[in-house]
KESESE-48880 format. One line per 5 residues: number of its first residue (from 1); for each residue x, y, z of C-alpha. Coordinates in Angstrom, 1 decimal, padded with zeros to 4 digits. Each point is the difference from the previous one (the first is absolute). Layout:
<lumros>
NUM	X,Y,Z  ...
</lumros>
This chain:
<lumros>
1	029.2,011.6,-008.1  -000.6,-000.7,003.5  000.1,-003.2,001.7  -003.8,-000.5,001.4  -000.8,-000.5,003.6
6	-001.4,-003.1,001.5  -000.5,-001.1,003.6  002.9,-002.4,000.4  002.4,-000.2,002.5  002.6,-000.5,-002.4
11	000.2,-001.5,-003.5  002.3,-002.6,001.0  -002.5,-001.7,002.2  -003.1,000.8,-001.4  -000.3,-003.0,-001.4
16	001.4,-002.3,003.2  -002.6,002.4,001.9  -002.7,-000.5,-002.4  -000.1,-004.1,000.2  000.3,000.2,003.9
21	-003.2,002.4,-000.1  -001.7,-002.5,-002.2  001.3,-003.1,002.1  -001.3,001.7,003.4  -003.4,000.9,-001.0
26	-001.1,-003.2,-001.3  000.2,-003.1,002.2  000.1,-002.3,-003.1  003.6,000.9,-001.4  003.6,-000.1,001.5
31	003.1,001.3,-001.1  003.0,-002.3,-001.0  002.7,001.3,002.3  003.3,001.7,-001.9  -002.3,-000.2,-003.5
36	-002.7,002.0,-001.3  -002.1,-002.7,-000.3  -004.1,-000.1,001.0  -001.2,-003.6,000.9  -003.3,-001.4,001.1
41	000.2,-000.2,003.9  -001.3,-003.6,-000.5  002.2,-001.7,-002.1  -001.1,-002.9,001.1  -003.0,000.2,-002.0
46	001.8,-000.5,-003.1  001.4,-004.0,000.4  -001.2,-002.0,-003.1  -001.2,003.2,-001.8  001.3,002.5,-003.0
51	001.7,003.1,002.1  -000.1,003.1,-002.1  003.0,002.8,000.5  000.2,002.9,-002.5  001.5,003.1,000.9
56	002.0,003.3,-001.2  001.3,003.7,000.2  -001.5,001.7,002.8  -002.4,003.4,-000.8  -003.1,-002.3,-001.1
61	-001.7,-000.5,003.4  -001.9,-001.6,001.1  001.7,-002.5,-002.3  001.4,-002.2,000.1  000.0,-000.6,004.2
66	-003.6,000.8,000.2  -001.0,-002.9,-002.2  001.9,-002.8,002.6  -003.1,-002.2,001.4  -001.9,-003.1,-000.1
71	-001.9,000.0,-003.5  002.7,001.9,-001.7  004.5,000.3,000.4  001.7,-001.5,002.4  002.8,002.2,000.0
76	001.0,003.3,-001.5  003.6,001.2,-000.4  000.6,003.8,-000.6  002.6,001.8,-001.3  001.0,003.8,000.6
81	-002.2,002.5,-001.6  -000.2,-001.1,-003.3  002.9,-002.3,000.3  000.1,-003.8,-000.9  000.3,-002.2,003.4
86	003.7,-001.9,000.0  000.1,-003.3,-000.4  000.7,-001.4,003.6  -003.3,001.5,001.6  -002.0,-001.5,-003.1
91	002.1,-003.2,000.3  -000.7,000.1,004.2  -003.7,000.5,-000.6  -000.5,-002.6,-002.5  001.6,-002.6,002.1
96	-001.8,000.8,003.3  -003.3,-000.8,-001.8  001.9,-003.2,-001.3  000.9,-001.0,003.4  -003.4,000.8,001.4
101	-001.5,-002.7,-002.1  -000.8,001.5,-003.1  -000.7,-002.4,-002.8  001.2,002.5,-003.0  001.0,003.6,000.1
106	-001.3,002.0,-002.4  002.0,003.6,-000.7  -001.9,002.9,-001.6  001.9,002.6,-001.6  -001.0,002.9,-002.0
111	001.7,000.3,-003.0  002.7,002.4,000.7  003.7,-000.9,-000.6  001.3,000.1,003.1  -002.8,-001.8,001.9
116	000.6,-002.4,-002.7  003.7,-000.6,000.1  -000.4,000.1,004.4  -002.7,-002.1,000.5  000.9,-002.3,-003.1
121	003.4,-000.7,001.9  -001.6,-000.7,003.5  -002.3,-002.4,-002.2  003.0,-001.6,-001.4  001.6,-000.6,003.3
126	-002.6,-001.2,001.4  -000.8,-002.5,-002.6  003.3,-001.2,000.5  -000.5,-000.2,004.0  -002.9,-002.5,-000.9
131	-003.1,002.2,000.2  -002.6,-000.2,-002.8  -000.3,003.4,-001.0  -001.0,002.1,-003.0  -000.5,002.9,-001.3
136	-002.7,002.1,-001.7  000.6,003.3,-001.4  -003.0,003.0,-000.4  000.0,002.1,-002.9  -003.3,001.7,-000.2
141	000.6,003.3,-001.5  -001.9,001.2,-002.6  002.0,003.8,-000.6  002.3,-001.5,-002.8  -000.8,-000.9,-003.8
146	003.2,-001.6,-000.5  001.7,-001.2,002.9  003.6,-000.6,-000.2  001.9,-003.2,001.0  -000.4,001.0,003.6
151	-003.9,-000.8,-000.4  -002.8,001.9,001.9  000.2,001.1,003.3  -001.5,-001.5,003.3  -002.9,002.2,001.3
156	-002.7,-000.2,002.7  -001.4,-003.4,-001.9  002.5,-001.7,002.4  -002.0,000.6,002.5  -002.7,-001.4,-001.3
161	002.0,-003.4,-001.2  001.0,000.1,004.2  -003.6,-000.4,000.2  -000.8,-003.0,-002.2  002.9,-002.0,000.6
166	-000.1,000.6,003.4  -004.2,-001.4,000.1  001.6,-003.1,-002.2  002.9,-000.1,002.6  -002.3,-000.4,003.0
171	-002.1,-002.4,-002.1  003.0,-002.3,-000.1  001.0,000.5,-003.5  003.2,-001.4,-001.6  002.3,002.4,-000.8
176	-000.1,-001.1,-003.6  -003.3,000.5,-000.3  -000.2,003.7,001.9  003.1,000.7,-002.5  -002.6,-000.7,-002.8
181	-003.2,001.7,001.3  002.4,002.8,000.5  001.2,000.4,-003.4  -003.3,-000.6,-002.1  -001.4,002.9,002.4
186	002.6,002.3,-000.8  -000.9,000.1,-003.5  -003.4,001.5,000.8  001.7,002.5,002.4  001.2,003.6,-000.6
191	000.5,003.2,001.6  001.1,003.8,-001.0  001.2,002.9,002.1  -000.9,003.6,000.0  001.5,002.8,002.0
196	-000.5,003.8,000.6  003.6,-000.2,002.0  003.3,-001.5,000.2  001.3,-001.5,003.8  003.1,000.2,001.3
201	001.8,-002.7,002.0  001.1,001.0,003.7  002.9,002.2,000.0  -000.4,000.9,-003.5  -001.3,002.1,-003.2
206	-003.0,-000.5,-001.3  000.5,-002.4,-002.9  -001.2,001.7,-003.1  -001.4,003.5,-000.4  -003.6,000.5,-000.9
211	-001.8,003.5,-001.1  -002.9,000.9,001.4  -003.3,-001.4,-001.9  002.3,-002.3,-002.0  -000.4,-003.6,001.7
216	001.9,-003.6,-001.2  -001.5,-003.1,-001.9  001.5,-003.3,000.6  002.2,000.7,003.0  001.7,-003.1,001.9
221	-000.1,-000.1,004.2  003.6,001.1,000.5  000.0,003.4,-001.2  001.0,000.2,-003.5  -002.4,001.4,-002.7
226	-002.5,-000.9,-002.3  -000.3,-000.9,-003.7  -001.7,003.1,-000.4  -000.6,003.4,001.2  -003.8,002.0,-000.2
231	-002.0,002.6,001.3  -001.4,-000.6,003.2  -003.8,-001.0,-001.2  -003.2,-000.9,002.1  -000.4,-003.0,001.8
236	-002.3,-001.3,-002.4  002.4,000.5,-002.6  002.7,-001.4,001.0  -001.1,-003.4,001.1  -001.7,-000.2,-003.6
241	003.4,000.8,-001.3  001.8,-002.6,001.9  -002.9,-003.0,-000.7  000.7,001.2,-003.8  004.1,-000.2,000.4
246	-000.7,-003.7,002.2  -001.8,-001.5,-002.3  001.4,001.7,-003.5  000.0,-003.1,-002.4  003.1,001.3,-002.1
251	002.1,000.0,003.3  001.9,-003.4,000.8  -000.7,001.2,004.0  -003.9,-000.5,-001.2  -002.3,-000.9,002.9
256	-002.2,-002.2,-002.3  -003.8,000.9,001.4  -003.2,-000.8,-001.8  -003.9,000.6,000.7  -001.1,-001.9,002.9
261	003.1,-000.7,001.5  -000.1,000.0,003.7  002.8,002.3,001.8  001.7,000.6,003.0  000.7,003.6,000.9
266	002.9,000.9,001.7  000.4,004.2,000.4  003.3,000.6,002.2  001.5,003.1,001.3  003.3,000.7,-000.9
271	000.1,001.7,003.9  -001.1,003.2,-000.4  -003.5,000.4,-001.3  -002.7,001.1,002.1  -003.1,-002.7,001.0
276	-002.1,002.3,-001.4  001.6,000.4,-003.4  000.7,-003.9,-000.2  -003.9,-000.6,000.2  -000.4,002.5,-002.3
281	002.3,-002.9,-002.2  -001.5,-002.6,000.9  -003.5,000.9,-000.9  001.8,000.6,-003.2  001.1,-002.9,-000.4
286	-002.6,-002.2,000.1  -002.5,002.0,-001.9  002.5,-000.2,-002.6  000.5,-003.4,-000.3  -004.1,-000.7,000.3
291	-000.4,002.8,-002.8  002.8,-002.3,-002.3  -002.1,-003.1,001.2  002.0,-001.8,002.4  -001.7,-001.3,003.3
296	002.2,000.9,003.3  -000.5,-002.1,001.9  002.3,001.4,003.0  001.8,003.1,000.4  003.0,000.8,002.5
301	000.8,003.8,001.2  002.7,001.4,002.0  003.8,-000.2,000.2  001.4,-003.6,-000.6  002.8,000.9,-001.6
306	001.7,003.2,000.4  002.7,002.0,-001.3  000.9,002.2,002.5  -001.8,003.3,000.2  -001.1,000.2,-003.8
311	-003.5,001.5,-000.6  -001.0,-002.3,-002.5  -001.6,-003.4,-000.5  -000.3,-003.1,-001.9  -002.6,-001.9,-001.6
316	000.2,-003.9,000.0  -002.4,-002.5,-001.5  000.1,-003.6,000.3  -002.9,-002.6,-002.2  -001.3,-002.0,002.3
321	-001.5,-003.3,-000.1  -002.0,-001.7,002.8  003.0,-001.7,001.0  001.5,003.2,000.6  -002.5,001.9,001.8
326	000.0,-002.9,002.4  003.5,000.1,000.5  -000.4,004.3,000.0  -002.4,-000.3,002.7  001.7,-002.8,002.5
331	000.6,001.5,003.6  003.5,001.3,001.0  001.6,001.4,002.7  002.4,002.5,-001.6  -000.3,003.2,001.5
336	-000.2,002.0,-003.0  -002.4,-002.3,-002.1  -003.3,002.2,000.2  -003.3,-001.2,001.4  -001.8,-000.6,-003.7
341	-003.9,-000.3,-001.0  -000.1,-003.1,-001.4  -002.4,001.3,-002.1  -000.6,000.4,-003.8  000.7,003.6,-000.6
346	-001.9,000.2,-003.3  -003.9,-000.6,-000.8  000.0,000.9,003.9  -003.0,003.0,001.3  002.5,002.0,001.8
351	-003.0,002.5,000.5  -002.5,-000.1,003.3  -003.3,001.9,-000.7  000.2,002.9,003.2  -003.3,-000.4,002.1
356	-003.0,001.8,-001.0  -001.1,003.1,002.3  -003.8,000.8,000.6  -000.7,003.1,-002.0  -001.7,001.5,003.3
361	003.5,000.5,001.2  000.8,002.0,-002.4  -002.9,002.5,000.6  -001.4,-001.0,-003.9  -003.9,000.1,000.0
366	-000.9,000.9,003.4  -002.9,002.1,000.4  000.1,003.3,001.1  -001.0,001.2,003.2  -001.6,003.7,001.5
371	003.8,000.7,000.7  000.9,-000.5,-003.8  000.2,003.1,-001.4  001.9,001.8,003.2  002.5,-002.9,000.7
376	000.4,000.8,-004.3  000.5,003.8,000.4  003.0,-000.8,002.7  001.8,-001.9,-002.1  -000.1,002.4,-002.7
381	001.3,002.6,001.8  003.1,-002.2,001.4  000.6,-000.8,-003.0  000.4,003.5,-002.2  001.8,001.4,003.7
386	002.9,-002.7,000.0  000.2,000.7,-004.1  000.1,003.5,001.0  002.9,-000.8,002.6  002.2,-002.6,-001.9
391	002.7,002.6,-000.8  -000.1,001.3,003.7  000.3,-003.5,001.1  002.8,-001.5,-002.0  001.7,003.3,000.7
396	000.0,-000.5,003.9  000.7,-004.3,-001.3  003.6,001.1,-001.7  001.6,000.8,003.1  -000.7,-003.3,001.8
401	-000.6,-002.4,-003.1  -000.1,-000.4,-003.5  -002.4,003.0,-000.7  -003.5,-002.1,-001.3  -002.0,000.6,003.4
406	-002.3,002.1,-001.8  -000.1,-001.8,-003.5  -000.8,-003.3,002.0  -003.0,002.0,001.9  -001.2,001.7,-003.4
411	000.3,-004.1,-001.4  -002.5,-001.1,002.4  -002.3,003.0,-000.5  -000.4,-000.8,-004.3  -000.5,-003.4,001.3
416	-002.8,001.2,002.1  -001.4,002.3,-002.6  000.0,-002.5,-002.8  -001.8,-002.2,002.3  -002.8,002.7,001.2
421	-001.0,000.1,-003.7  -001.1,-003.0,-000.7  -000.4,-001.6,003.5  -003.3,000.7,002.6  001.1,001.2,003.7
426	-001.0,-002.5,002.3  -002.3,000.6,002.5  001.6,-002.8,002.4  003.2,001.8,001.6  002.3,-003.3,000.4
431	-000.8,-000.7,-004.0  000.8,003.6,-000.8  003.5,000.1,001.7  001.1,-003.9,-001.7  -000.7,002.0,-003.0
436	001.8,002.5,000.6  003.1,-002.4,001.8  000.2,-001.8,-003.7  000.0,002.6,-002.0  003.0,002.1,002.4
441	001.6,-003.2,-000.3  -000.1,-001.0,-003.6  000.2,003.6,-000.5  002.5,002.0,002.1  003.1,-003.0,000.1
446	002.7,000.3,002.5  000.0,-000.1,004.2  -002.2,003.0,-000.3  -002.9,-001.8,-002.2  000.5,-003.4,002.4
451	-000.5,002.4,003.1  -002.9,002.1,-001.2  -001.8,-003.6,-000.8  001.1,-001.7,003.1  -001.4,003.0,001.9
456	-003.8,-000.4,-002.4  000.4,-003.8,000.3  000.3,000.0,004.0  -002.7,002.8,-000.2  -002.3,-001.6,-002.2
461	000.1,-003.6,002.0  -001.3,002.4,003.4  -002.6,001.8,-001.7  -002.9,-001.9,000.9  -003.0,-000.7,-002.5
466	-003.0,002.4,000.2  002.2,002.6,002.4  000.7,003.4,-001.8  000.2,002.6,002.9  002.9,002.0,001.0
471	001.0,-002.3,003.0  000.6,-003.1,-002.4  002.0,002.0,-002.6  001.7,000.6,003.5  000.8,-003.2,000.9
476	000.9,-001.2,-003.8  002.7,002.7,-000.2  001.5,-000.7,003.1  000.1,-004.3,-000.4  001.9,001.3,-003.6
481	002.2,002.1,002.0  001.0,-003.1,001.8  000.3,-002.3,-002.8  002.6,002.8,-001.0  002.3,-000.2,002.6
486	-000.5,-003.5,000.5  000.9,-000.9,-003.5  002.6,003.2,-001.2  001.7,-000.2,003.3  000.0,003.9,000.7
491	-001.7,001.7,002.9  -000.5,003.6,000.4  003.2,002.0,000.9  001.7,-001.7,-003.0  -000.3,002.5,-002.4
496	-002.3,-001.2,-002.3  -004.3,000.2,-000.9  -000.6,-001.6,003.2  001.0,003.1,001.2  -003.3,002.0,-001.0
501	-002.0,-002.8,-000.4  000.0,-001.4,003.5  -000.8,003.2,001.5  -002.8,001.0,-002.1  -001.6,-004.1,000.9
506	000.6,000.4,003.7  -002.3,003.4,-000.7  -002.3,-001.8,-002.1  -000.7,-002.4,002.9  -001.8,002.6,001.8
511	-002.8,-000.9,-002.9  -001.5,-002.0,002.0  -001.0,001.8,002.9  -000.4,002.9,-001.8  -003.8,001.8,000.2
516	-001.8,-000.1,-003.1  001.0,003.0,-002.2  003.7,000.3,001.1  001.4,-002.5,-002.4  001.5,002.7,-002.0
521	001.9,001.8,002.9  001.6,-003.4,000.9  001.0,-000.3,-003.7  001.6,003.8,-000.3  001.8,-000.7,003.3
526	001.4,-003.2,-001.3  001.0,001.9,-002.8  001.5,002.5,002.2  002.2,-002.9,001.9  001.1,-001.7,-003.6
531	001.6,003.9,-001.4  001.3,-000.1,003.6  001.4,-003.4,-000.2  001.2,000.3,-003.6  001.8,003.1,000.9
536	001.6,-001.7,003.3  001.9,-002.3,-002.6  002.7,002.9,-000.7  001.4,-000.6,003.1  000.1,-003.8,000.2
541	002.5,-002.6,-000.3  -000.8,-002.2,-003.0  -000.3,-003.8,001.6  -002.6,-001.7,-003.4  -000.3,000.3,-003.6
546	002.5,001.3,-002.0  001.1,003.4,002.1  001.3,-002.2,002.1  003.0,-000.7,-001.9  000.4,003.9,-000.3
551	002.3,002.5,001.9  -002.2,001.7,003.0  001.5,002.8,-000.8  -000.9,000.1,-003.8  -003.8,-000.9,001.3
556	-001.6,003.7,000.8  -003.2,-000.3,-002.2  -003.1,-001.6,001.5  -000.1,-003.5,-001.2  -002.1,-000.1,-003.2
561	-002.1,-002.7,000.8  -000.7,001.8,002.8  -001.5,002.4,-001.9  -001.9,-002.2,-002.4  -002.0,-001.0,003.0
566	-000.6,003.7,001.1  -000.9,000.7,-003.9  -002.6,-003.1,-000.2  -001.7,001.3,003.9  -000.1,003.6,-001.1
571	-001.9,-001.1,-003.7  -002.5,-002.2,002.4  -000.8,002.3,002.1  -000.9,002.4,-002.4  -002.1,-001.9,-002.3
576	-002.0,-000.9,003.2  -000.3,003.7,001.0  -001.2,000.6,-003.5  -002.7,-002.6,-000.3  -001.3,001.0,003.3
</lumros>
């Protein structure tokens, strides 16, 4: 088993490294010289008030450093990686907040034996020094039926206890009393873990061994396994599975929940799950919970506290009364306490109705103009030609891309077809190419379906109402041949549709000065210019779109975009030269 790579300097001072990285990019926190020991950078803050310390192994970031700030602790002591802190450093942070005019000192310790047995001692000495101190320990997980004598262990609900007794703190609360608050809260409070990997501390193995599609139920933070072992299910599936194992009845770890209780939501990365999947959770989560009839009322996502690099999460929920919220929602300047709605999440519209467009723009029940059934017969006969060519166009597509050119082109096309049977072919120009731009949108997908319409947008927005002469279908053409390269960023050279279409515009232009009857010899020359264009691409360097990322030397096909354009030109023309 190999030991896995991180981006260290070395795993003896990761951790010394880590709290000076923390320390330096927040103004609000120091560093207690020769201990591993975060403190508020204005202790002074603290005379006649409760300071809060709490602390641990290393490997959880951001706790337990990230949560040093006014509204929540005033210190944090941290061990190595997933090592218990030594006395003395817990000892020298509890007595500078004594000597900085603390009124109590109030130690918060997740319930693992050697936090315990460490931080109990420093509280001991300290008591004996003359500071009022004590101590609350956090047992908030839910994996075990039976615990054994050591009790359940302390999950990310500390966090959320740093929260509330830190509000009651900054309210000026006695330590007795935040000692209370704290422990009625914690029997409303439980979380459960769930992982798809193991982690490995620095320098190390990875802790346990863990089969593909097989993922861990009830795992703690410092590496070791769960209660139980499963199949790797949906997202869906497993949060259901973990509400059920939280709040099983016949379990003495039972997170007791009923029907209209309101809930705080805590989802927390382990440290290596994606954003995207832990949204996918959250949403999870909370429909869940609504579905079981609880109210949540506010809902934390991200990492709070990690272990390591594990790609897995756990799920904590927390009653909450009105006192609680209050004290949930109090401003603090801890650098890793997330910028929260202070919303109710449930019975909220979390829906905004998308604007209404004008059926005109779509082209829908326009009338039909002299021009109708011609500008119909065009489109027809680029459609069936770019059906005809989808093979020859992916062909030239799967030496510079993924091979779909033509399917993407032959997407649009149905699109269009569909459309031509139950739709009328506006007379008005400008209506008939936003049409057109929607339906190449909606229907083609991709950069090639966003250029096409950008081109019939920009077209369609210069055709002006009442004109529908050669010259103006001039003029639209080439404002969408701008809106092209303004937008896409390529110009011809690049390798790339511009290549023909630019060309066969710039010929196109001659519209307008061109004697009545020679329309169509403007239109075969532009034609003429696009297969020369198109062909020109063989030879070029790739500078847009995906060819770019290709080997020159691989690139010795036109470019099949390229071609499209020559295709859709050629199947113009000729419908025109048939009709007339």
């Amino acid at each position: 088993m190999e030991t896995q790579k991180k981006l260290i300097n070395s795993a003896e001072d990761c951790v010394d490294e880590a709290l000076c990285g923390l320390v330096r990019a927040s103004g609000g926190l120091s560093l207690l010289r020769g201990h591993r020991v975060v403190l508020r950078s204005d202790l002074d803050k603290v005379r006649g008030k409760v300071a809060l310390l709490a602390g641990g192994g290393s490997g959880h970031e951001p706790a337990h450093g990230g949560y040093v700030g006014a509204g929540m602790l005033s210190a944090a002591v941290a061990g190595g990686v997933f090592a218990s802190p030594p006395p003395a450093s817990i000892l020298a942070a509890i007595m500078c907040l004594h000597n900085a005019g603390a009124s109590g000192v109030l130690v918060i310790v997740k319930n693992y034996t050697g936090d315990r047995l460490n931080f109990g001692l420093a509280t001991e000495q300290a008591s004996n020094r003359g500071v009022a101190v004590n101590m609350v320990i956090i047992a908030d997980d839910c994996a075990f039926a039976c615990p054994s004598k050591a009790g359940r262990r302390g999950l990310c609900g500390t966090v959320l206890i740093h929260k509330l007794a830190g509000a009651l703190a900054e309210k000026g609360c006695s330590l007795d009393h935040i000692v209370a608050m704290v422990t009625e809260v914690l029997k409303g409070t439980g979380t459960l873990g769930v992982s798809v990997s193991s982690c490995s501390v620095p320098g190390c193995q990875p802790s346990f061994e863990l089969p593909p599609g097989e993922m861990e139920i009830g795992l703690g933070i410092h590496g070791e396994p769960g209660v139980k072992r499963s199949k790797v299910a949906s997202a869906d599936e497993v949060v259901s599975a973990m509400i059920d194992h939280m709040t099983n009845t016949e379990s003495r770890s039972c997170l007791h929940l009923r029907t209209g209780d309101q809930v705080i939501v805590c989802v927390n990365n382990l440290g290596a799950l994606s954003r995207l999947e832990m949204a996918v959770v959250t949403r999870a989560a909370i429909i869940c919970l609504e579905n079981r009839g609880m109210v949540v009322v506010r809902v934390m996502s991200g990492s709070f506290m990690t272990s390591l690099e594990m790609a897995g999460m756990s799920l904590t929920l927390m009653t909450a009364s009105p006192e609680i919220l209050t004290l949930f929602d109090a401003k603090t300047s801890a650098p890793a306490w997330p910028n929260l709605s202070t919303a109710c999440v449930s019975g909220r519209n979390h829906f905004m109705e998308p604007p209404s467009v004008p059926a005109a723009a779509h082209g829908d029940a326009q009338p039909e103009g002299p021009h109708s059934p011609l500008l119909r017969a065009v489109l027809q006969r680029v459609c069936s030609t770019l059906l005809e060519k989808q093979e020859e166009l992916n062909s030239l597509d799967r030496a510079s891309g993924d091979g779909d050119c033509g399917n993407t082109h032959a997407q649009a096309a149905r699109a269009i077809q569909v459309w031509l049977q139950s739709h009328v072919v506006p007379g008005c120009p400008g209506q008939l190419l936003s049409a057109l731009a929607k339906l190449v949108q909606e229907g083609m997908g991709g950069s090639s379906g966003a250029l096409y319409s950008l081109f019939l947008t920009a077209a369609a927005g210069h055709m002006i109402e009442g004109q529908n002469n050669a010259a103006a279908w001039a003029s639209a053409m080439h404002a969408g041949t701008q809106a092209m390269r303004r937008y896409g960023g390529a110009d011809p050279g690049d390798r790339t549709m511009l290549d023909a279409l630019c060309p066969a515009v710039d010929e196109l232009l001659k519209l307008k000065p061109a004697p009545p009857g020679g329309e169509m010899a403007v239109l075969q020359a532009a034609v003429q210019r696009a297969a020369a264009g198109a062909e020109s691409t063989r030879s070029l360097t790739a500078k847009a779109g995906r060819a770019s990322y290709i080997a020159s030397e691989r690139l010795t096909l036109p470019d099949p975009g390229a071609k499209a354009v020559v295709a859709i030109l050629s199947a113009v023309y000729e419908a025109l030269e048939e009709q007339w």
